[in-house]
C-alpha positions as CSV (number, residue, x, y, z in Angstrom):
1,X,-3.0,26.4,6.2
2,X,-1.7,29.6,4.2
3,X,1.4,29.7,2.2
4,X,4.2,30.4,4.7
5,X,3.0,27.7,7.0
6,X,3.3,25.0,4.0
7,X,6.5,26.4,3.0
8,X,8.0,26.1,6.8
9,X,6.2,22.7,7.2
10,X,8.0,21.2,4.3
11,X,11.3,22.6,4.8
12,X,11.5,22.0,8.5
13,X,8.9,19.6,9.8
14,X,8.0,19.7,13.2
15,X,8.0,15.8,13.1
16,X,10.2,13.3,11.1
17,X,6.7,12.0,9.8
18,X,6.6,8.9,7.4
19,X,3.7,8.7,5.5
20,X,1.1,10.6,3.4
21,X,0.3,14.0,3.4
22,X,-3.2,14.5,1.5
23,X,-4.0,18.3,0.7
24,X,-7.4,19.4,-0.2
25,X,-8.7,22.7,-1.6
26,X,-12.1,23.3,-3.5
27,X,-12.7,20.2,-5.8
28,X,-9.1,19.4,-5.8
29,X,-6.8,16.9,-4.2
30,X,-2.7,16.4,-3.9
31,X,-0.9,13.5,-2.5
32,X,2.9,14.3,-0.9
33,X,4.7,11.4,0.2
34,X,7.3,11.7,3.1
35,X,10.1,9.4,4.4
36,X,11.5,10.8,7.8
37,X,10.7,14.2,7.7
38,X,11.6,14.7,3.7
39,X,9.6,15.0,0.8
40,X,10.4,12.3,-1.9
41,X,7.1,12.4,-4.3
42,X,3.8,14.4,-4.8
43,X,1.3,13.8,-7.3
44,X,-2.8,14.9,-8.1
45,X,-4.0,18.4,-9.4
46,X,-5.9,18.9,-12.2
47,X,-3.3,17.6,-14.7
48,X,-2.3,14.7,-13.0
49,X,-1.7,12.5,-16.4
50,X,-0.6,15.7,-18.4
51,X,2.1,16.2,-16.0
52,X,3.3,12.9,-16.2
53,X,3.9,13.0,-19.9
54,X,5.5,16.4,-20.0
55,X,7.9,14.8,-17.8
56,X,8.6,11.8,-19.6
57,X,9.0,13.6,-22.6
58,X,11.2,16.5,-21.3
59,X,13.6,13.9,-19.1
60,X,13.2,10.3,-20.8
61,X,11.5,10.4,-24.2
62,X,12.0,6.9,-25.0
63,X,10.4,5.4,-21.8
64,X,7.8,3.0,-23.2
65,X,5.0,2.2,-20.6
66,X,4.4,-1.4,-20.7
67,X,0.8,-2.4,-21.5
68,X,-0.7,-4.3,-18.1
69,X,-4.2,-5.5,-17.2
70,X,-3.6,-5.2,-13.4
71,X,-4.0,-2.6,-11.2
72,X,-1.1,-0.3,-10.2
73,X,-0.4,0.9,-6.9
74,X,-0.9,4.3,-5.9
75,X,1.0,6.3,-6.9
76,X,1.0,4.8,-10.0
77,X,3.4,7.2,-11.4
78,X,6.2,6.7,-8.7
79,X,5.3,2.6,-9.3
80,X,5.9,2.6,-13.5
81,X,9.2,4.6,-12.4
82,X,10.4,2.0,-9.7
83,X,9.9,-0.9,-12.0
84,X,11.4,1.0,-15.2
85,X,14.2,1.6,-12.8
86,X,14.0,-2.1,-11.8
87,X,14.0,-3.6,-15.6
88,X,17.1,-1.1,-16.5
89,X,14.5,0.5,-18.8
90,X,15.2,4.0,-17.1
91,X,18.4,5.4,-15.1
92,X,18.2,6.3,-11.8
93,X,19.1,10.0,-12.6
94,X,16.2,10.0,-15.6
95,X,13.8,8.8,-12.5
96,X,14.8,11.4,-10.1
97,X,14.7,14.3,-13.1
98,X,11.0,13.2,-13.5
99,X,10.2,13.3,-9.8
100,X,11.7,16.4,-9.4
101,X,9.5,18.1,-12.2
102,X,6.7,16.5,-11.2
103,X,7.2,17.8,-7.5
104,X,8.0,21.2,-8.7
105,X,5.1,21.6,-10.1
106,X,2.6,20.1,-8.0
107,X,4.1,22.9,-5.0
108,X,3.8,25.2,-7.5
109,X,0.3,25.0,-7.8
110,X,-0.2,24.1,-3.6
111,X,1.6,27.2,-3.1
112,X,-0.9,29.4,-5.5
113,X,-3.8,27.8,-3.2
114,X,-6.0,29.1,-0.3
115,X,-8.1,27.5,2.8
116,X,-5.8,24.0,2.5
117,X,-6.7,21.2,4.7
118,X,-4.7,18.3,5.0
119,X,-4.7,14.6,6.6
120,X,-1.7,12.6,7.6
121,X,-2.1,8.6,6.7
122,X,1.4,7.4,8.4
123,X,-0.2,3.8,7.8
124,X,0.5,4.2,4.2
125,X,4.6,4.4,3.4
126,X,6.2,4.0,0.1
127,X,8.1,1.0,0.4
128,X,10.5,2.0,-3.0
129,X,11.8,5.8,-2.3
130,X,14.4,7.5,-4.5
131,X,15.1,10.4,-2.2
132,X,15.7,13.7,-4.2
133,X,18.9,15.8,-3.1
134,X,18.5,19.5,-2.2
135,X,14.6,18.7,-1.8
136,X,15.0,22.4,0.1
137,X,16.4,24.1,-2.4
138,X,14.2,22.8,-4.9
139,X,11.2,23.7,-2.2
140,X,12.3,27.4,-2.4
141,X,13.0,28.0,-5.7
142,X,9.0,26.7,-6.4
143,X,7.5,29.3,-3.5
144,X,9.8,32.1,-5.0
145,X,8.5,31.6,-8.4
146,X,4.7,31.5,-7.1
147,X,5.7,34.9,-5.5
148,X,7.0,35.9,-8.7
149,X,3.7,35.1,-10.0
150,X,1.6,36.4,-7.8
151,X,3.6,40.0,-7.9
152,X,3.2,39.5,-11.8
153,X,-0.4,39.8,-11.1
154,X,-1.5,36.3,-12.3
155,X,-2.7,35.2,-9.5
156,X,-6.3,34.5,-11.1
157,X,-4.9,32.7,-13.8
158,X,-3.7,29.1,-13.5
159,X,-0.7,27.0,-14.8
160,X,-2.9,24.2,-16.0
161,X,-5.3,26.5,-18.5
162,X,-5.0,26.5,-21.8
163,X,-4.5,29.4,-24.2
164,X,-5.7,29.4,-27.7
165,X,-5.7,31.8,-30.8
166,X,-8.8,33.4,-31.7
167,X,-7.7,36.4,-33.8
168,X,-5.1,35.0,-35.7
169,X,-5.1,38.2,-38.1
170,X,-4.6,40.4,-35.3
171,X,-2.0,38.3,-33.5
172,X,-0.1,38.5,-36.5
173,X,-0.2,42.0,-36.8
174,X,1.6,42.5,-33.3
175,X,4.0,40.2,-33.0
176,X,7.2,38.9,-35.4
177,X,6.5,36.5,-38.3
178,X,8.6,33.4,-36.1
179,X,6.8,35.0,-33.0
180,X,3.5,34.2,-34.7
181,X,4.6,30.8,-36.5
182,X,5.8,29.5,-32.8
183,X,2.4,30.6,-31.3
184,X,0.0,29.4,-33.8
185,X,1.7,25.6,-34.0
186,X,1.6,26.0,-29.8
187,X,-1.9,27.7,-29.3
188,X,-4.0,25.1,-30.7
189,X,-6.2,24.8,-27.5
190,X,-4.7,21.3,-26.5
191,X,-1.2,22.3,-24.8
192,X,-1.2,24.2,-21.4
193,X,0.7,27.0,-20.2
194,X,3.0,24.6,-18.2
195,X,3.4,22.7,-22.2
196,X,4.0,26.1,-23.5
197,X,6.7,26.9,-21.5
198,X,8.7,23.4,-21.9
199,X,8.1,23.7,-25.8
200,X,9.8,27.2,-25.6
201,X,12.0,26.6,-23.1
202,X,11.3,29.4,-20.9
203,X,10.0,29.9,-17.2
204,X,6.3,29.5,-16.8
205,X,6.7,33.2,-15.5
206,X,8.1,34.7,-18.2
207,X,5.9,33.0,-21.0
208,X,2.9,33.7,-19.1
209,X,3.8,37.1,-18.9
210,X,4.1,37.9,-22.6
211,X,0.8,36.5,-23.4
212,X,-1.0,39.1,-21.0
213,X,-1.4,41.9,-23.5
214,X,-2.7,40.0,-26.0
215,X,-5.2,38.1,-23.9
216,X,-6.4,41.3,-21.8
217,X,-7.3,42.3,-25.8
218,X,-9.2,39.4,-26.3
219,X,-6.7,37.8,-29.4
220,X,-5.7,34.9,-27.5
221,X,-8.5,33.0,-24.8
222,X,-7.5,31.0,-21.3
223,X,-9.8,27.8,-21.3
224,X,-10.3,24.3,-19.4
225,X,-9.0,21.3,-20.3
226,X,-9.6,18.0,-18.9
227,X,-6.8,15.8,-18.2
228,X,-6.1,12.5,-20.1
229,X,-6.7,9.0,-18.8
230,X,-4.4,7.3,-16.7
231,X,-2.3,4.8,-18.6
232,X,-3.0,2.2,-15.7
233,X,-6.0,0.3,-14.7
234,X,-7.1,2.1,-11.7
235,X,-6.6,0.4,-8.0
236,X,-9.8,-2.2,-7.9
237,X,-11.8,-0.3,-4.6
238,X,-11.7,-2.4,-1.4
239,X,-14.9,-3.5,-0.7
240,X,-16.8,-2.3,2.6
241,X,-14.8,-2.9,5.6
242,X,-16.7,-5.2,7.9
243,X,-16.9,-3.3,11.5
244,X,-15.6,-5.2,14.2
245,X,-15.9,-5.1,17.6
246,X,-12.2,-5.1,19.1
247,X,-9.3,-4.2,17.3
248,X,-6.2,-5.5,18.2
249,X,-2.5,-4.6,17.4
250,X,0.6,-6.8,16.4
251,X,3.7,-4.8,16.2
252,X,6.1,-7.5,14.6
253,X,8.6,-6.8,12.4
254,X,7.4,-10.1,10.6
255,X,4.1,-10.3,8.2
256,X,3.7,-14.0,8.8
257,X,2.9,-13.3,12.4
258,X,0.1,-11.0,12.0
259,X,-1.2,-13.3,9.8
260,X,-1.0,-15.8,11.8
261,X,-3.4,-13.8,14.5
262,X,-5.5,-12.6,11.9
263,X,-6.4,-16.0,11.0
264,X,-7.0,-16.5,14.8
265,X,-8.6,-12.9,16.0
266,X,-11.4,-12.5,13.3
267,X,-13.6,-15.5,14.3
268,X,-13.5,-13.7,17.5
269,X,-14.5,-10.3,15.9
270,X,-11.3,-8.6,16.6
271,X,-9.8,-6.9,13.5
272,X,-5.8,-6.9,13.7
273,X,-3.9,-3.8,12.4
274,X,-0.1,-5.2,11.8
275,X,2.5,-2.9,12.2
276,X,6.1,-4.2,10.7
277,X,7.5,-0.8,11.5
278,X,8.3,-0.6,15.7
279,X,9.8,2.6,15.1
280,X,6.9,3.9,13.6
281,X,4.6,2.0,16.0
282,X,4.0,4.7,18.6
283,X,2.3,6.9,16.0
284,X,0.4,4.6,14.5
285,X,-1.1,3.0,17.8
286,X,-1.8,7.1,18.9
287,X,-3.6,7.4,16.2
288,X,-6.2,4.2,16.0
289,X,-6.2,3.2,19.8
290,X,-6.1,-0.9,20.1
291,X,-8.1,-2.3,22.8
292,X,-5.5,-5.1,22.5
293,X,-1.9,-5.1,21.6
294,X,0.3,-7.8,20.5
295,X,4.1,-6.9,20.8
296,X,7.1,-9.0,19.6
297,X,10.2,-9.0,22.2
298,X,13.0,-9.1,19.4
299,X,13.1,-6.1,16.8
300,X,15.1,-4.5,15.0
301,X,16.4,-1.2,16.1
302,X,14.6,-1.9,19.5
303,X,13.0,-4.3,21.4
304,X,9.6,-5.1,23.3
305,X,10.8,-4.3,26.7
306,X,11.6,-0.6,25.8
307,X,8.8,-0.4,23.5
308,X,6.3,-1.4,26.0
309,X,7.8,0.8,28.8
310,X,7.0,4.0,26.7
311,X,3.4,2.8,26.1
312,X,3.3,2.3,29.3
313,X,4.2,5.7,30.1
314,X,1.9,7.3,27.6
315,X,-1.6,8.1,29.4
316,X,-3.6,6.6,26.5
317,X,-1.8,2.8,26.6
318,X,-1.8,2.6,30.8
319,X,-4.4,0.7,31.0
320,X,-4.2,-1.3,27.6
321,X,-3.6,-4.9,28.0
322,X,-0.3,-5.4,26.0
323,X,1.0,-9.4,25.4
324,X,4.8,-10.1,24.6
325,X,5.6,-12.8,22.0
326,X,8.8,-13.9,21.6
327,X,10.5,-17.6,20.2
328,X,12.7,-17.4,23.8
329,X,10.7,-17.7,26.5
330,X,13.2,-18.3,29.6
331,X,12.9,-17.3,33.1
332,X,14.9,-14.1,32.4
333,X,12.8,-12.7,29.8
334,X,9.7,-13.5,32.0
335,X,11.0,-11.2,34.9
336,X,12.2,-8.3,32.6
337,X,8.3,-8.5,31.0
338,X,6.8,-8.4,34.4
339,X,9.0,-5.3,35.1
340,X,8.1,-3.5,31.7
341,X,4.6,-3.9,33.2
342,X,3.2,-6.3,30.5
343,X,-0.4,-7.8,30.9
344,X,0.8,-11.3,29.6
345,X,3.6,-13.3,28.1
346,X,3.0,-15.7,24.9
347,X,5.8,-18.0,23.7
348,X,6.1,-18.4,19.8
349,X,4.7,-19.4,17.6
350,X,1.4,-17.5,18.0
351,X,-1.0,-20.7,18.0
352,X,-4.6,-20.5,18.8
353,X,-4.7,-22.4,21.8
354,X,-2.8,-20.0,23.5
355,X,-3.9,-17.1,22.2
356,X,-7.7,-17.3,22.3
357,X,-7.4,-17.5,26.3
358,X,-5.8,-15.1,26.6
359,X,-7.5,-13.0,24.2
360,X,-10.7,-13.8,25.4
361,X,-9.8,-13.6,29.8
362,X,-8.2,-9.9,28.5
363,X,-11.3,-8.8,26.3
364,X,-13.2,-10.0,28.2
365,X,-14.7,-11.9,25.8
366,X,-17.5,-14.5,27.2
367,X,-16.0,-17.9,25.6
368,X,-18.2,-20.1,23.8
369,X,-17.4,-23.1,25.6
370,X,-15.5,-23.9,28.1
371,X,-11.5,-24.7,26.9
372,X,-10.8,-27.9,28.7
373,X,-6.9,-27.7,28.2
374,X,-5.3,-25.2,30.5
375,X,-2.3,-23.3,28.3
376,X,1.3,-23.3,29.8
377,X,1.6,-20.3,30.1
378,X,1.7,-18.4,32.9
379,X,0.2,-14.6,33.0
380,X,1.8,-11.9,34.3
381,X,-0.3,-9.6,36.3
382,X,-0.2,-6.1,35.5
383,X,1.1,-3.4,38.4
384,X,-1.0,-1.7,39.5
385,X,-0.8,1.7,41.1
């Protein structure tokens, strides 16, 4: 991906994604988060911690980060932001100024970058988002000072080194006495150029800039510096997802449902992926291909008759047995499933001694032993062509 394409794909996305977007190049790694098609948050880099500090300090100084022993979410930034928010400990306009600094600086450095690859985790959305206004604008003013940089000839030199003095006597001897008193208390080898622009108060561009003479001469040195550590206790890792053999789908705009199935599906080695979001439920089913899918008739913003209709029509979910659940199972509903082309029809709520039947005859899972009680209810058979 080169620069104009990231530009253009974060101005005007092809999709209205939801999700996200994870950009890799070299030994480095950024995180952008998306909510219908706009960019709300992005975080990683080098300086991930650094960053997060120059913020706070530039925007909300007196923003004290409470202490906690548990793991924070990811990312953790945007998650001590939405609860300082929460607690009153931080306005809402403080919060966005943060995000906005962060973001800026984060497509800064993307847009300084070659040979990006990226992956798209729609699975993963932000449930608190503090969407920024004139995200475009603020997207073009950060590509047309990386241009500005670039043209400036610093394209081999990065925002996140550090400079420091190492000929103080000639550094003195070229520039003005508060010139040199304002350098020497900034260029101590622990602030990077990004710092040294907020402390003067200038664009990254320009301060860069007038340190180029005196570093071609060799009075003032670009080095490394590692980033601080995070002042959160880092997500615990998930431990090694077992494989299963089937894995089956729940789109319900309720938790407790899929659940309820999980608690059902794994003794039968079927993992279930829940999916609260129906609009979103398209995508995500594209993307990890159930051989089982669980669909809830009543949801908001649509329903399981339309939602099953379009699966229906989509090449990959033809042949994918699909089961409607719903709490009202009259004759009505049974006739408008049949027509959506649904493999079977399940009346809440989702017990096991309907659903392991069903399940299993669908699966074709061979049943352990033979289930003595036949369920009420009744299959529908799937149209064939």
């Amino acid at each position: 991906m080169q620069i104009e394409n990231l530009k253009e794909f974060l101005v005007s996305p092809q999709e209205k994604i939801t999700g996200e977007l994870v950009i890799k190049s070299n030994n480095q790694q950024w995180h952008l988060y998306f909510f219908m098609g706009r960019l709300f948050y992005a975080t990683g880099g080098t300086h991930r911690v650094r960053r997060w500090y120059r913020a706070l300090k530039r925007h909300c100084p007196n923003f004290a980060i409470e202490a906690s022993q548990s793991p924070v979410n990811e990312p953790w930034e945007y998650e001590l932001l939405r609860r300082g928010v929460t607690a009153n400990h931080i306005e809402t306009t403080q919060a966005r100024a943060i995000i906005q600094a962060s973001v800026q600086e984060v497509l800064f450095d993307l847009f300084g970058q070659e040979n990006l690859s990226y992956h798209l985790q729609t699975d993963k959305p932000l449930a608190w988002r503090l969407i920024l206004a004139h995200i475009e604008i603020l997207i073009d003013k950060t590509y047309q000072l990386q241009m500005q940089w670039q043209k400036m000839g610093l394209v081999k030199i990065k925002a996140d080194v550090v400079p420091i003095i190492v000929q103080k006597q000639k550094l003195q001897e070229q520039v003005s006495p508060e010139v040199f008193q304002t350098l020497v208390k900034l260029l101590t080898g622990k602030h990077s150029l990004w710092d040294v622009a907020q402390q003067m108060k200038q664009p990254i561009t320009n301060v860069t800039r007038s340190l180029i003479p005196v570093i071609r001469q060799g009075i003032i040195k670009l080095q490394s510096l590692p980033d601080l550590p995070a002042p959160v206790p880092a997500p615990v890792p998930a431990p090694p997802t077992k494989t299963f053999k089937y894995l089956v789908a729940c789109i319900d705009d309720s938790p407790l449902v899929g659940k309820s199935l999980e608690k059902i599906l794994v003794p039968m080695d079927c993992k279930v992926l829940s999916i609260l979001d129906p609009l979103r439920a398209i995508n995500i089913l594209l993307k990890y291909k159930p051989d089982l899918i669980f669909l809830d008739l009543m949801m908001p913003n649509t329903n399981g008759y339309e939602l099953c209709s379009a699966l229906r029509k989509t090449s990959v979910f033809r042949d994918t047995p699909i089961v409607i659940l719903t709490g009202n199972a009259d004759m009505i509903n049974r006739v408008r499933v049949k027509m959506t082309e649904a493999s079977h029809f399940i009346s809440k709520p989702a017990e096991a001694a309907k659903i392991v039947p069903v399940v299993e005859k669908l699966l074709g899972i061979t049943q352990s032993k033979q289930s003595t009680e036949p369920t009420s209810e009744n299959s529908v058979s799937q149209a064939t062509a």
